[in-house]
N, C-alpha and C positions, 0 to 999 in steps of 0.2 A: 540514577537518571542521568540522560546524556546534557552537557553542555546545550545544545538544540532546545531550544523549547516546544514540543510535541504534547499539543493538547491531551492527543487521543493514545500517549507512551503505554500508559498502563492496560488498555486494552490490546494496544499491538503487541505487546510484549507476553502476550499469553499464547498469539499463535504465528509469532515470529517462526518461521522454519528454519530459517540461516542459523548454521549450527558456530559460526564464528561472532562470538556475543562479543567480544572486545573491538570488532566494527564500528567504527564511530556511528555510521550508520543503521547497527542494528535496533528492528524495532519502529525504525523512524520510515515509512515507509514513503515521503516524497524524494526523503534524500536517495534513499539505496534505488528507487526508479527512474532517478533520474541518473545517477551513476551508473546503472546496468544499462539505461536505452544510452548512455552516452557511448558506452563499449560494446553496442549492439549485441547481449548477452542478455537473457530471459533472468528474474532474480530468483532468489531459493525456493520463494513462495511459490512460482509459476513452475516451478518443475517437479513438484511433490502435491503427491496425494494429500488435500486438506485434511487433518483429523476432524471427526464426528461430534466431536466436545466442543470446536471451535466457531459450528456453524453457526448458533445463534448469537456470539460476540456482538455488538454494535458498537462504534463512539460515537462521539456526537460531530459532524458536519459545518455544526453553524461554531462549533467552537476550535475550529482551523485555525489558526493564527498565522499558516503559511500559504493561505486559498491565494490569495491576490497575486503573490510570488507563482504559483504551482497552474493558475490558470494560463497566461501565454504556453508553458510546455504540454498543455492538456491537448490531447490528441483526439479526444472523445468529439465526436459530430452530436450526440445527443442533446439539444441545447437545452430540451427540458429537463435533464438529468439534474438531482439537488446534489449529485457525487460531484460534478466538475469541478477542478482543481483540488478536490481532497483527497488525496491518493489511496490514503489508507482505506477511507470508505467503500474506494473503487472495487481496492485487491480486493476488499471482503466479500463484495459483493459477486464479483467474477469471479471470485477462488474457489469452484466449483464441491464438491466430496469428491469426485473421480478426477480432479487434478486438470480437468478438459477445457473449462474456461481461460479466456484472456482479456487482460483489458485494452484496451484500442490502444494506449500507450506500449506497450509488449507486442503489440502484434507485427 
């Protein structure tokens, strides 16, 4: 496990795509979205077809430890959304099976 304390590490890390694991950021999905929108470059996840084993994944939301941090960069207008500022929630939720979804943050 990274250095970062990522609630939700152990679910990310099942359908992490980025095939460079020695990323400090892999896995941690607020760090690497906010590195990729910083470089204006889509992350590994948004450019690959989701596998089929990974749709049902969840973490859990309320146990973010980075929300408060992740909300000011949250791009998302949905203000009902319980995903805002939890990145990883987000990607799961948007990361369609046919790779076609994005999250407002990506787009």
């Amino acid at each position: 496990m990274p250095d970062f304390t990522c609630a939700n590490y152990e679910t990310n890390r099942l359908m992490c795509a980025c095939t460079n694991t020695e990323c400090a950021n892999w896995a941690i999905c607020c760090l690497c979205v906010r590195a990729h929108g910083d470089s204006g470059s889509l992350t590994a996840c948004m450019r690959t077809v989701r596998p089929a084993a990974t749709l049902s994944l969840k973490g859990s939301a309320a146990a973010c430890l980075q929300r408060e941090t992740n909300l000011p960069l949250c791009a998302c207008t949905y203000d009902p959304c319980a995903n805002r500022g939890v990145c990883c929630e987000c990607v799961r939720n948007h990361w369609t099976a046919d790779g076609a979804g994005r999250p407002a943050c990506l787009k």
